[in-house]
N, CA, C and O atoms as a GROMACS GRO file, in nm:
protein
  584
    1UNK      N    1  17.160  18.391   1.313
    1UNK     CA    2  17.146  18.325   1.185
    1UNK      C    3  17.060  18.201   1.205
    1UNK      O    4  17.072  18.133   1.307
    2UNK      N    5  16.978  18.173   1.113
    2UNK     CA    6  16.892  18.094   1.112
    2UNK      C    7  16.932  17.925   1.109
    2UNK      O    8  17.048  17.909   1.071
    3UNK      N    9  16.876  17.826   1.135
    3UNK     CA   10  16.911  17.754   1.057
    3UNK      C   11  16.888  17.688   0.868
    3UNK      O   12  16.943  17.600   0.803
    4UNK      N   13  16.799  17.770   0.843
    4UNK     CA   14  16.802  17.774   0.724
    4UNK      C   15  16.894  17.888   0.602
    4UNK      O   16  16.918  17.912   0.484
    5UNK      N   17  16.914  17.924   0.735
    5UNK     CA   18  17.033  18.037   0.626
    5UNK      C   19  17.138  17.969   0.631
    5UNK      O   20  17.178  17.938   0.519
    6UNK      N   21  17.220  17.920   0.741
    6UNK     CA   22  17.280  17.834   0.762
    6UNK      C   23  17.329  17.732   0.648
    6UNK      O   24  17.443  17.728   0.602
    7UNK      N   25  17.221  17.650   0.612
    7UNK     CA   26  17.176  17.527   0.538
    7UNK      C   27  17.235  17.591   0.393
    7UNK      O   28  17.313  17.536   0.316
    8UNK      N   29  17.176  17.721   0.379
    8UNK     CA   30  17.180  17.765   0.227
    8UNK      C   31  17.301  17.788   0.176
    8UNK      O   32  17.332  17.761   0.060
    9UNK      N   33  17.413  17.868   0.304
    9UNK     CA   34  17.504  17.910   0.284
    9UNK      C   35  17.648  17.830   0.286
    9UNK      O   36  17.766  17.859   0.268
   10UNK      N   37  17.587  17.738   0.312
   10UNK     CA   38  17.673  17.566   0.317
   10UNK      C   39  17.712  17.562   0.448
   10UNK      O   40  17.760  17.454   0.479
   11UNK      N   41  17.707  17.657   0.552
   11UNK     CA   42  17.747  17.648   0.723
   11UNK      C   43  17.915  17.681   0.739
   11UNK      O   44  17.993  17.732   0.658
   12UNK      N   45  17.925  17.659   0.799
   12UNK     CA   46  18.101  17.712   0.865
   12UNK      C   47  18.178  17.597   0.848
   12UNK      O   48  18.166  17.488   0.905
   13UNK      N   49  18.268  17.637   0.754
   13UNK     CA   50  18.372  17.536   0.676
   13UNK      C   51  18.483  17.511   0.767
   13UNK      O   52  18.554  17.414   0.792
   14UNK      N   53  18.471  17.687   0.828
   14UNK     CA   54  18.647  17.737   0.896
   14UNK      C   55  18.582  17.758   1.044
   14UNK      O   56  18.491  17.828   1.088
   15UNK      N   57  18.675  17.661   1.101
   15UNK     CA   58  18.637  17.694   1.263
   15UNK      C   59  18.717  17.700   1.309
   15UNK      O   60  18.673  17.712   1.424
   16UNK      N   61  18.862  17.703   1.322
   16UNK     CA   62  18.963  17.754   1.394
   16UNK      C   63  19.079  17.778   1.280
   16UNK      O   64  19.178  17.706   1.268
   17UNK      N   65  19.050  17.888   1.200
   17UNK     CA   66  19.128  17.880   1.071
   17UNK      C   67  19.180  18.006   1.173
   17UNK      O   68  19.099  18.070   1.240
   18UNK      N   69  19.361  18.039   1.176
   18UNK     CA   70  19.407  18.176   1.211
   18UNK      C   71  19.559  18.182   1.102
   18UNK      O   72  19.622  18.092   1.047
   19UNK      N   73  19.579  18.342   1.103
   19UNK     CA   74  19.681  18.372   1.033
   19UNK      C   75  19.827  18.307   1.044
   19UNK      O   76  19.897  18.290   1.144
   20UNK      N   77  19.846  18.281   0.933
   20UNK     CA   78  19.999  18.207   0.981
   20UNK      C   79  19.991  18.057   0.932
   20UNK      O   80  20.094  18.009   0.885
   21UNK      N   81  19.879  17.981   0.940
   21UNK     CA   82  19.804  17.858   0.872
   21UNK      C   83  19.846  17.878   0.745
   21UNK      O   84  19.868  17.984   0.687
   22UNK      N   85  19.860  17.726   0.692
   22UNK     CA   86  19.907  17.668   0.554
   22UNK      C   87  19.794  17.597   0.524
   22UNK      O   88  19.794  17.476   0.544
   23UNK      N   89  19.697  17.652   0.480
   23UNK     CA   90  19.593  17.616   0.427
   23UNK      C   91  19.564  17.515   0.236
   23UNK      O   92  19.618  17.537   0.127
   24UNK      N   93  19.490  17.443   0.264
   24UNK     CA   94  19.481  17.409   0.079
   24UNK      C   95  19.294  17.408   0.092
   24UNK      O   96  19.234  17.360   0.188
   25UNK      N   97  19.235  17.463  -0.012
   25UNK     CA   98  19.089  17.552  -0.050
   25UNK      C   99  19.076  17.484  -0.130
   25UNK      O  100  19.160  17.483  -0.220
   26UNK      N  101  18.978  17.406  -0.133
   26UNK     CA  102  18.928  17.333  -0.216
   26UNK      C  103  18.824  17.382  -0.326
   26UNK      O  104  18.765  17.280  -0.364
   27UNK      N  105  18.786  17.469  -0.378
   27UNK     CA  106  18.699  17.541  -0.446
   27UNK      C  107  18.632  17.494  -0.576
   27UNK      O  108  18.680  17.473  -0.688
   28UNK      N  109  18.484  17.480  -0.521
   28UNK     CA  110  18.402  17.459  -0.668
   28UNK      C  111  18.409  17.554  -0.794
   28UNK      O  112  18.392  17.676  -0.793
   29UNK      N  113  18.438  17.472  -0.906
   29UNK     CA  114  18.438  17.562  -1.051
   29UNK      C  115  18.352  17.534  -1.151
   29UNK      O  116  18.403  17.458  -1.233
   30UNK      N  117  18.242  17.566  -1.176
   30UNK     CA  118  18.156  17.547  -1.274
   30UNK      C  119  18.248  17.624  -1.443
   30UNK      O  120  18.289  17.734  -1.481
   31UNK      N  121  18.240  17.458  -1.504
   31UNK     CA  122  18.269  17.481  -1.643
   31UNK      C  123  18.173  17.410  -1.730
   31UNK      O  124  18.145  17.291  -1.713
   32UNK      N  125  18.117  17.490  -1.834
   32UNK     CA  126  18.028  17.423  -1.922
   32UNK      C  127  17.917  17.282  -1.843
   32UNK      O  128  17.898  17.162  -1.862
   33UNK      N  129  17.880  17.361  -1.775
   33UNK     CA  130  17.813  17.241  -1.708
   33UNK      C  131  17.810  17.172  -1.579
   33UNK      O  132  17.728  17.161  -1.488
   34UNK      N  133  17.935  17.126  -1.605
   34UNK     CA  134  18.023  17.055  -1.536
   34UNK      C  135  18.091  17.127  -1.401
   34UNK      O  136  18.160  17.227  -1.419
   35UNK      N  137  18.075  17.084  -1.287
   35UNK     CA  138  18.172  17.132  -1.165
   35UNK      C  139  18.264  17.012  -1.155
   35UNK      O  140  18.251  16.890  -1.167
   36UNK      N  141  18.378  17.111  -1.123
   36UNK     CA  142  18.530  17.091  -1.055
   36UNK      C  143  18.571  17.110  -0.959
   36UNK      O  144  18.515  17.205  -0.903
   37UNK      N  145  18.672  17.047  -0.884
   37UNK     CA  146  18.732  17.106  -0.843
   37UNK      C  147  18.848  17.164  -0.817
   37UNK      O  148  18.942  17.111  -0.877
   38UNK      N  149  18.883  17.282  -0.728
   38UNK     CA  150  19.045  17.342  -0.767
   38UNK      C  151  19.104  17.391  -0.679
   38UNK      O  152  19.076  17.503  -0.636
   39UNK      N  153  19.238  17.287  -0.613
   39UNK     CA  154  19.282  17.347  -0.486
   39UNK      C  155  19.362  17.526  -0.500
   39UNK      O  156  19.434  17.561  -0.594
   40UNK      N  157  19.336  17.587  -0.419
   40UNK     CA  158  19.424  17.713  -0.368
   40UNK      C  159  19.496  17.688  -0.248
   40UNK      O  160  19.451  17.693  -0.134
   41UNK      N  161  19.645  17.651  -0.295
   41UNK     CA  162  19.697  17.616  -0.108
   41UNK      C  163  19.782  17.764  -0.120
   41UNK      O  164  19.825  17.817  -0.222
   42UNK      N  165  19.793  17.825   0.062
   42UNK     CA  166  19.849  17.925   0.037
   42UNK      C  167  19.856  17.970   0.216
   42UNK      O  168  19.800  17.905   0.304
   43UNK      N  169  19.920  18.070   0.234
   43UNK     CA  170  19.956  18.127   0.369
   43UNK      C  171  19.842  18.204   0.396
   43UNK      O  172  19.829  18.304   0.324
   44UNK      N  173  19.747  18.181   0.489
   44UNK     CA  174  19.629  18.274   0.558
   44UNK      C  175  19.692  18.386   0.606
   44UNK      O  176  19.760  18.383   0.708
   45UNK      N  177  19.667  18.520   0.517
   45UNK     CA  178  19.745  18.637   0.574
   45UNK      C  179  19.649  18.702   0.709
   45UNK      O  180  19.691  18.736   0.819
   46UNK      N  181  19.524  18.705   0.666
   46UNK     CA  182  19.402  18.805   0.770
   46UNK      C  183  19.296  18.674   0.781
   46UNK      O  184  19.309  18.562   0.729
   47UNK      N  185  19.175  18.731   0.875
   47UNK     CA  186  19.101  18.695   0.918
   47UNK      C  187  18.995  18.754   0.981
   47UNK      O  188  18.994  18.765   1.104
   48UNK      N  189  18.906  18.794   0.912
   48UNK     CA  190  18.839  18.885   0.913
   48UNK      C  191  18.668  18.827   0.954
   48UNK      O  192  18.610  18.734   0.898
   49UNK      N  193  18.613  18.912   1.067
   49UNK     CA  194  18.476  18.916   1.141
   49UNK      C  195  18.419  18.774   1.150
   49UNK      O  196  18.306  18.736   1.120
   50UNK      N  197  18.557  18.681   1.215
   50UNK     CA  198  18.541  18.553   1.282
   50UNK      C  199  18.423  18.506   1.199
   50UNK      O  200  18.410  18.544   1.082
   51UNK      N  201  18.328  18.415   1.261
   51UNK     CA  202  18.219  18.315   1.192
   51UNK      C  203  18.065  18.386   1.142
   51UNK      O  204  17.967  18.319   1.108
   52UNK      N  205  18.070  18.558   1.148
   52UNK     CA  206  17.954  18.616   1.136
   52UNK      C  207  17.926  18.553   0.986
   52UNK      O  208  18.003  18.468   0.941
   53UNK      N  209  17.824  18.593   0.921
   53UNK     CA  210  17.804  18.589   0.746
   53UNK      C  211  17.877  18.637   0.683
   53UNK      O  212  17.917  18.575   0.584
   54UNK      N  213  17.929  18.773   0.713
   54UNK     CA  214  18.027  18.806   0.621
   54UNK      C  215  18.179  18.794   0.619
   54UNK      O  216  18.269  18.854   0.560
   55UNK      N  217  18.169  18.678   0.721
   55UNK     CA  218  18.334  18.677   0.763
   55UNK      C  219  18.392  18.638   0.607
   55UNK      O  220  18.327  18.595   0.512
   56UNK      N  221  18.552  18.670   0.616
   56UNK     CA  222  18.594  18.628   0.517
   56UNK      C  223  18.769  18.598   0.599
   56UNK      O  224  18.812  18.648   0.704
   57UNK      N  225  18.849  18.487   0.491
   57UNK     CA  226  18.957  18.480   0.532
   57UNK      C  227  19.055  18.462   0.390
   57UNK      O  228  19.023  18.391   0.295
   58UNK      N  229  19.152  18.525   0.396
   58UNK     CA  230  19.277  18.596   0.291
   58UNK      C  231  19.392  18.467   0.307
   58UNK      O  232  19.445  18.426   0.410
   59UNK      N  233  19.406  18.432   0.202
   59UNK     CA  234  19.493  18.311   0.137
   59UNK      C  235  19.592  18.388   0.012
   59UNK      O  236  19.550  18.461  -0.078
   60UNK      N  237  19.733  18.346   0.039
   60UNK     CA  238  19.782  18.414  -0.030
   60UNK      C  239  19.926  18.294  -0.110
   60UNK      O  240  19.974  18.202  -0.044
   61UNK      N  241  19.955  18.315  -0.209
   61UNK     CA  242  20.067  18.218  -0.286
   61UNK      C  243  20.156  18.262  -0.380
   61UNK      O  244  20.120  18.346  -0.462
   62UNK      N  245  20.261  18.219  -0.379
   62UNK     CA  246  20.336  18.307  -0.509
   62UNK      C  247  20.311  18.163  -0.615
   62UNK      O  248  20.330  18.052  -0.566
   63UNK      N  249  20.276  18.174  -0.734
   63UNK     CA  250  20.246  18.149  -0.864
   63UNK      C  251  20.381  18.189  -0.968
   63UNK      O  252  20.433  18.299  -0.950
   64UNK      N  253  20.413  18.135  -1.031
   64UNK     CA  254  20.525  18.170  -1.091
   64UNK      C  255  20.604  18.281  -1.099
   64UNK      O  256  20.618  18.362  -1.191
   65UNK      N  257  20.660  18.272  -0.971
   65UNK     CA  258  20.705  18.426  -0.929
   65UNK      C  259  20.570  18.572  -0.898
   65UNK      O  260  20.594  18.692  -0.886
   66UNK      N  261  20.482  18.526  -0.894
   66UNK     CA  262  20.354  18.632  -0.884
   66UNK      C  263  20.307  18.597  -0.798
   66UNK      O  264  20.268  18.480  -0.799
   67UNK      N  265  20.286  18.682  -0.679
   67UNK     CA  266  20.178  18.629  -0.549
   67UNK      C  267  20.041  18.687  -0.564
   67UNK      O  268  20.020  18.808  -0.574
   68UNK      N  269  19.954  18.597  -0.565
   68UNK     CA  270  19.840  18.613  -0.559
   68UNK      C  271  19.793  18.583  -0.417
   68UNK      O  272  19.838  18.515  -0.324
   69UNK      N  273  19.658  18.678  -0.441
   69UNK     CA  274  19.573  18.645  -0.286
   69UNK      C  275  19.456  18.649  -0.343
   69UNK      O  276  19.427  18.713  -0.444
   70UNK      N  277  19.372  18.566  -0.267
   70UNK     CA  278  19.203  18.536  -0.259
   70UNK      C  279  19.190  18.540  -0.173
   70UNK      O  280  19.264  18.499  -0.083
   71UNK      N  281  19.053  18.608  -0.165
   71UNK     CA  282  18.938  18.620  -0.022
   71UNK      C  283  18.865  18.539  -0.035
   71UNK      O  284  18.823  18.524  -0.150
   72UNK      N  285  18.822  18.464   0.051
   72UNK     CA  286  18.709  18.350   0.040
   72UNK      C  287  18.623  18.353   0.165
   72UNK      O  288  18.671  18.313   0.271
   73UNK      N  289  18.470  18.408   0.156
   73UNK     CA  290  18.381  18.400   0.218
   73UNK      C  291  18.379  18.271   0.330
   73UNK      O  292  18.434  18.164   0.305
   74UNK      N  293  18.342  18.285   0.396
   74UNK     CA  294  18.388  18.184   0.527
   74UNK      C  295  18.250  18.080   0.491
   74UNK      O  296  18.271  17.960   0.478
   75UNK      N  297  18.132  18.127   0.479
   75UNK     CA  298  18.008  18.080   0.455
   75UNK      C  299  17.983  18.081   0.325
   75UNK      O  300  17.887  18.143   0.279
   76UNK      N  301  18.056  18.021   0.259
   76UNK     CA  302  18.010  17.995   0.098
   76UNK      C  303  18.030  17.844   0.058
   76UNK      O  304  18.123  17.767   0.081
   77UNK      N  305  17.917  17.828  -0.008
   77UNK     CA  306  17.876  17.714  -0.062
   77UNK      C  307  17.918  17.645  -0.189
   77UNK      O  308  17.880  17.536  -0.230
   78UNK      N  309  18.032  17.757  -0.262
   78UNK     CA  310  18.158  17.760  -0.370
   78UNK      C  311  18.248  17.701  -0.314
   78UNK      O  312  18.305  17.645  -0.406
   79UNK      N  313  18.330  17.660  -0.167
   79UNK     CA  314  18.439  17.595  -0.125
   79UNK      C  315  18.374  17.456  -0.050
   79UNK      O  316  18.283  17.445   0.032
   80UNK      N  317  18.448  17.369  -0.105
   80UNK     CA  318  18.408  17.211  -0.076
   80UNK      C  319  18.477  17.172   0.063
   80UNK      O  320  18.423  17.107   0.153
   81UNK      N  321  18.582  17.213   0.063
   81UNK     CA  322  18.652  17.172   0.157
   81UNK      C  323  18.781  17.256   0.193
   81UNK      O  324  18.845  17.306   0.100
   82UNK      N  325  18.837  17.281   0.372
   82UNK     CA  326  19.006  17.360   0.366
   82UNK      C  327  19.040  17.252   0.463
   82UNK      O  328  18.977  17.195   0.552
   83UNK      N  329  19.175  17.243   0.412
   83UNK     CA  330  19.261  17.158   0.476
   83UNK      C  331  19.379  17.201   0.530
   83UNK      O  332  19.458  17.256   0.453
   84UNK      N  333  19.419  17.186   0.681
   84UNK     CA  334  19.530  17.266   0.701
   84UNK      C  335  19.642  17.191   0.677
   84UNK      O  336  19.653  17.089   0.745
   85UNK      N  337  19.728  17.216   0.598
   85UNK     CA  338  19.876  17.173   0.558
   85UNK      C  339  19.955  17.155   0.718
   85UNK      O  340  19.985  17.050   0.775
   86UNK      N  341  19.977  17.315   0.770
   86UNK     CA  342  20.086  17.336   0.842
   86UNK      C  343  19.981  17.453   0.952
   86UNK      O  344  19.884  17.526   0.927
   87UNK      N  345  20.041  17.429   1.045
   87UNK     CA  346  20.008  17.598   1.160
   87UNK      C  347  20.151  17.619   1.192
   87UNK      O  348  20.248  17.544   1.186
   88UNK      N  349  20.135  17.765   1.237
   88UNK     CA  350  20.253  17.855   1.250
   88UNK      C  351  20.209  17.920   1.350
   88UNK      O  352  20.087  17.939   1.349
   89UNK      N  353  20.269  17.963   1.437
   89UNK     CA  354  20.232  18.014   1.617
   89UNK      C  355  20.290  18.162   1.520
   89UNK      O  356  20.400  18.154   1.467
   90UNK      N  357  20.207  18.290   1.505
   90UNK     CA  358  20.247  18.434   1.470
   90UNK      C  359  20.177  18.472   1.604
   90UNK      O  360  20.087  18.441   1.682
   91UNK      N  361  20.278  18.563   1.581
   91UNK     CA  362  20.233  18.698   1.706
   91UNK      C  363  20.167  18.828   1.651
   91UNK      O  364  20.150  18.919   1.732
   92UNK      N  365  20.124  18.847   1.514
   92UNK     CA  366  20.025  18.946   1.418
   92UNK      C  367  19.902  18.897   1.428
   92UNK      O  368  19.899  18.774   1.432
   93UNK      N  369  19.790  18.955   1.434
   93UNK     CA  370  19.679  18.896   1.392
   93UNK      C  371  19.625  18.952   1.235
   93UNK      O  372  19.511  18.935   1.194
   94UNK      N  373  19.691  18.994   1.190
   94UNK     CA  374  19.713  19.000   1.022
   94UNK      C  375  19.831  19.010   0.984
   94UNK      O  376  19.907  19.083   1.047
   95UNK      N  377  19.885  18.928   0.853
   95UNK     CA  378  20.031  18.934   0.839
   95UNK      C  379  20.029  18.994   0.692
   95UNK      O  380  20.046  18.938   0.584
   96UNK      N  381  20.004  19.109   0.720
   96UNK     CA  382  20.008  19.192   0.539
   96UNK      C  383  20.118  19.242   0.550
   96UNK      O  384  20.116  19.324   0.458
   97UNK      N  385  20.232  19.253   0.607
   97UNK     CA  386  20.386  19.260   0.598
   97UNK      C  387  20.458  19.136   0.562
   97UNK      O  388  20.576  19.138   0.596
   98UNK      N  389  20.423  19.041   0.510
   98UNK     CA  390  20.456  18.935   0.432
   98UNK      C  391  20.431  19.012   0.311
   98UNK      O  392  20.540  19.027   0.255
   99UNK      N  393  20.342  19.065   0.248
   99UNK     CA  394  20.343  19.112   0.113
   99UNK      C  395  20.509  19.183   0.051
   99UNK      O  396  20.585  19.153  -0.041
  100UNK      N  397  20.508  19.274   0.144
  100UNK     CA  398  20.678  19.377   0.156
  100UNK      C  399  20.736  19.253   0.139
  100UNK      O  400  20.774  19.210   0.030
  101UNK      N  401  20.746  19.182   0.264
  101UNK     CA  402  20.913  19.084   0.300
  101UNK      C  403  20.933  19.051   0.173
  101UNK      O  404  21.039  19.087   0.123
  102UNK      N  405  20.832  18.972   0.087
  102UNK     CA  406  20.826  18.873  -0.008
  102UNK      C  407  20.918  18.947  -0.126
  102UNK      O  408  21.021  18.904  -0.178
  103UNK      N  409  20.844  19.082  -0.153
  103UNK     CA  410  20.927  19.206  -0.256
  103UNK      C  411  21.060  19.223  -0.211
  103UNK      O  412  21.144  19.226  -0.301
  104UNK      N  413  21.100  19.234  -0.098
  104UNK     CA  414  21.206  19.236  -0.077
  104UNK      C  415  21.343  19.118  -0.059
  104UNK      O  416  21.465  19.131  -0.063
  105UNK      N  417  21.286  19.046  -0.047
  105UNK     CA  418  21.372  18.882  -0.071
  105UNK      C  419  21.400  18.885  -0.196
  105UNK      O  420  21.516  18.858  -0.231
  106UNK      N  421  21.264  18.931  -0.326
  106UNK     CA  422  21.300  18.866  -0.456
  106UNK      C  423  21.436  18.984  -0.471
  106UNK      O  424  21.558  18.973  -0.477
  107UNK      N  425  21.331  19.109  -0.473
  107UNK     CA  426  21.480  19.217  -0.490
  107UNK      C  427  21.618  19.174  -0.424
  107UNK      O  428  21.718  19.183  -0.494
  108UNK      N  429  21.626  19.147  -0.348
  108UNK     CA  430  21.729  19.095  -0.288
  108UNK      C  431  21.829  19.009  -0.358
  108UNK      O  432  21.950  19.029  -0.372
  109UNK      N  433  21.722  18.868  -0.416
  109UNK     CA  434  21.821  18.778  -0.446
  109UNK      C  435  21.824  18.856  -0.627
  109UNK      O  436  21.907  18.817  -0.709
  110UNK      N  437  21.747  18.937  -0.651
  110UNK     CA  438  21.795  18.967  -0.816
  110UNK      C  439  21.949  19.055  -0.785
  110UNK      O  440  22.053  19.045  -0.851
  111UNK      N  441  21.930  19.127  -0.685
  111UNK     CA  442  22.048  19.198  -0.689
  111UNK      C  443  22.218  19.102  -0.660
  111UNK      O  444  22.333  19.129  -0.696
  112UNK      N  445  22.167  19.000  -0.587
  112UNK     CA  446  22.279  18.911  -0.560
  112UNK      C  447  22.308  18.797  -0.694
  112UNK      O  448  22.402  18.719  -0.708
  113UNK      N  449  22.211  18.815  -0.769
  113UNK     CA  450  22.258  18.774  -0.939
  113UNK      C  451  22.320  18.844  -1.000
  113UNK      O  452  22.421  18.815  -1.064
  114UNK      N  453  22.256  18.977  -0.986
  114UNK     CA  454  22.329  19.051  -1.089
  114UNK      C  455  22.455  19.086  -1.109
  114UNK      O  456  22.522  19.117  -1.207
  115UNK      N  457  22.483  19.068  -0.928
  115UNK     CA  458  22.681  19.084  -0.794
  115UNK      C  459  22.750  19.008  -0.917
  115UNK      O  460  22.827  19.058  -1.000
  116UNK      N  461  22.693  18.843  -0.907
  116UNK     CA  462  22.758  18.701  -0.964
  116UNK      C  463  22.731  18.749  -1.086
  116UNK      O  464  22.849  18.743  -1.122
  117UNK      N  465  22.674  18.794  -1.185
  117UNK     CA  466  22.686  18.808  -1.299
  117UNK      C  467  22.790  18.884  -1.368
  117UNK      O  468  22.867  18.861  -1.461
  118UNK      N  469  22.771  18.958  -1.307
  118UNK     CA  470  22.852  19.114  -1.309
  118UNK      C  471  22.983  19.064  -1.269
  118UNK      O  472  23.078  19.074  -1.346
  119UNK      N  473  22.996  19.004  -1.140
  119UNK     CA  474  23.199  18.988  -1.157
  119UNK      C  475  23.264  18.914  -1.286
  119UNK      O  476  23.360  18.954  -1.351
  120UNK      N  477  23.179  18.785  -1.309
  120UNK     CA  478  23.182  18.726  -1.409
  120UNK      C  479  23.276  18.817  -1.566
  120UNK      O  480  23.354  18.788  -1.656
  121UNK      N  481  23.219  18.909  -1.524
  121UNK     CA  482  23.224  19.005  -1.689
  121UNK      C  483  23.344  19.046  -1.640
  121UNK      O  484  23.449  19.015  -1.696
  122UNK      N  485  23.337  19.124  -1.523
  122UNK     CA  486  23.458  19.191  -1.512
  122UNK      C  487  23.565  19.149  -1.462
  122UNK      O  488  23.648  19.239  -1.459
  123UNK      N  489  23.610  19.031  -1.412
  123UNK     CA  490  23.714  18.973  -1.444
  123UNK      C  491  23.747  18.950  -1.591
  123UNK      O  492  23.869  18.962  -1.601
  124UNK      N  493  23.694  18.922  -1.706
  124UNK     CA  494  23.718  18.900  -1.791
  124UNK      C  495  23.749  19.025  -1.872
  124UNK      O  496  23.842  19.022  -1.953
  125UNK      N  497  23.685  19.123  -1.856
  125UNK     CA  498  23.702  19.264  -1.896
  125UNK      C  499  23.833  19.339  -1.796
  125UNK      O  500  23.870  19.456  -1.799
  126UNK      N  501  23.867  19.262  -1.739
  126UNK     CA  502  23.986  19.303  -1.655
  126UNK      C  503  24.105  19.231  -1.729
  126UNK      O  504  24.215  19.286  -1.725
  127UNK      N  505  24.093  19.139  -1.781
  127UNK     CA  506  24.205  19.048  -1.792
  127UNK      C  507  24.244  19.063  -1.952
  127UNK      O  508  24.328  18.989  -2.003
  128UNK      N  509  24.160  19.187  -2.044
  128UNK     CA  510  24.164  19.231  -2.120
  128UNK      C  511  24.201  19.344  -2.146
  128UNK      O  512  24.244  19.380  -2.256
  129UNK      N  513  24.183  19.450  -1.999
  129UNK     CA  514  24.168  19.580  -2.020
  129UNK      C  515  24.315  19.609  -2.032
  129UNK      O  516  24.341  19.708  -2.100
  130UNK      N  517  24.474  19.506  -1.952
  130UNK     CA  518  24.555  19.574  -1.975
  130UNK      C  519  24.627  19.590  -2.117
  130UNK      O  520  24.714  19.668  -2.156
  131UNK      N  521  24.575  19.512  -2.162
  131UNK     CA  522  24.597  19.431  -2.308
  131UNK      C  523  24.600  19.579  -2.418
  131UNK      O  524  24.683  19.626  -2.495
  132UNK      N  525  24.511  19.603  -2.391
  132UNK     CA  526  24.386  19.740  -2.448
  132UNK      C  527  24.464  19.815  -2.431
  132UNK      O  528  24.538  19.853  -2.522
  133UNK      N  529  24.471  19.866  -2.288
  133UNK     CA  530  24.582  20.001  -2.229
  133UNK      C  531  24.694  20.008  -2.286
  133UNK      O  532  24.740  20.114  -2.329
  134UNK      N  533  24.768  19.868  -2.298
  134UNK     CA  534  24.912  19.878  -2.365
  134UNK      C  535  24.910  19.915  -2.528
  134UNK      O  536  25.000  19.939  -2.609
  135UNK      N  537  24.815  19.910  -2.534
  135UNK     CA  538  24.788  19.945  -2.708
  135UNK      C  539  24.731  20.078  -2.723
  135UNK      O  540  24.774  20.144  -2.818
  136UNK      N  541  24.651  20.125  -2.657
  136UNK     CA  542  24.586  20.281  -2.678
  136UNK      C  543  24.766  20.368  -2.651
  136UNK      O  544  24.821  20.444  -2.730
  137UNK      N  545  24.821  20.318  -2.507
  137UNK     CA  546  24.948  20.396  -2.463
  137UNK      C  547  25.116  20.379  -2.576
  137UNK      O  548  25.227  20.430  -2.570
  138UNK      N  549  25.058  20.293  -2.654
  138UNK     CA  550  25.234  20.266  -2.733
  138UNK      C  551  25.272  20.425  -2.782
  138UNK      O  552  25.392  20.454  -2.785
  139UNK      N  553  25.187  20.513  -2.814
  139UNK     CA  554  25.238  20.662  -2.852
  139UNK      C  555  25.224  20.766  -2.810
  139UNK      O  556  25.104  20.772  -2.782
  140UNK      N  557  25.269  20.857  -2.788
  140UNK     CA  558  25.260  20.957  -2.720
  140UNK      C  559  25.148  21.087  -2.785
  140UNK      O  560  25.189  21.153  -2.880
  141UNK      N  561  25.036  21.113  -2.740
  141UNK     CA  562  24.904  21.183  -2.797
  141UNK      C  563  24.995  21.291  -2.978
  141UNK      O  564  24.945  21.286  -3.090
  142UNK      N  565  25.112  21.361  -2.945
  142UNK     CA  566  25.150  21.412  -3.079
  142UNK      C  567  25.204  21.282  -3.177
  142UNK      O  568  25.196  21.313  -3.296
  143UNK      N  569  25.254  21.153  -3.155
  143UNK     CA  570  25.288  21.032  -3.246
  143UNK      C  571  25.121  21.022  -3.301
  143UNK      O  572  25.083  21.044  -3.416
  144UNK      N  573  25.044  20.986  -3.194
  144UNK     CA  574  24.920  20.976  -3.246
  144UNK      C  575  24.858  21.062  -3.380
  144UNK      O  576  24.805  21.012  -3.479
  145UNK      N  577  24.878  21.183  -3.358
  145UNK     CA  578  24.847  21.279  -3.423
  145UNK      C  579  24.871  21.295  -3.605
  145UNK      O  580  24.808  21.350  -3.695
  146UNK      N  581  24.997  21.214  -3.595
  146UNK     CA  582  25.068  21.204  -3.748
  146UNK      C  583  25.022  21.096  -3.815
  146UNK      O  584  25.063  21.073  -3.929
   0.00000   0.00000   0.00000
């Protein structure tokens, strides 16, 4: 790579960015004119073809209960700045089994609401039901009948 390709492509932002990193992405946003900017902080899942041109590296966040991921070109002249929050020593060199875990925690804790919700009722539907029983049972199915 040249140094004028280099120059164009804004140069290498990420030089020891690896999976497992708590990254915050600083990213240019052209609105009406006007550029912004707009952090993406998030868990570096992959890391993909190190510092070539087309390297790219995978940032991922849950958003109001929704995980999103962005790819962001390693050599792009759209990100101002990455800042590492946190590093994390992983033994993956891609962690796309964080996607699963994550589904499975939420499932998890919905089902352990629904446990607490659910006894909730049925103690109370218990503490009624004999109430009920003694009233369906006062006659015998032919008393019923008349």
């Amino acid at each position: 790579m040249t140094a004028a390709t280099k120059a164009k492509s804004g140069g290498a932002k990420i030089s020891d960015l690896k999976p497992g990193d708590t990254v915050r992405v600083w990213q240019k946003i052209e609105e009406k004119g006007k550029t912004r900017l707009q952090a993406f902080e998030g868990l570096v899942l992959a890391r993909k073809h190190g510092n070539e041109p087309g390297g790219t590296f995978t940032v991922r966040k849950v958003a109001s209960g929704v995980g999103v991921e962005k790819i962001f070109p390693v050599h792009s002249p759209m990100i101002d700045r990455v800042e590492l929050v946190k590093r994390a020593r992983m033994r993956r060199a891609k962690l796309y089994f964080i996607r699963e875990k994550v589904a499975r925690e939420s499932r998890r804790q919905l089902r352990r609401q629904r446990m607490v919700t659910g006894a909730d009722i049925d103690v109370n539907a218990a503490a009624e039901a004999p109430v009920e029983a003694v009233a369906a049972d006062a006659g015998t199915p032919e008393e019923n009948k008349q």
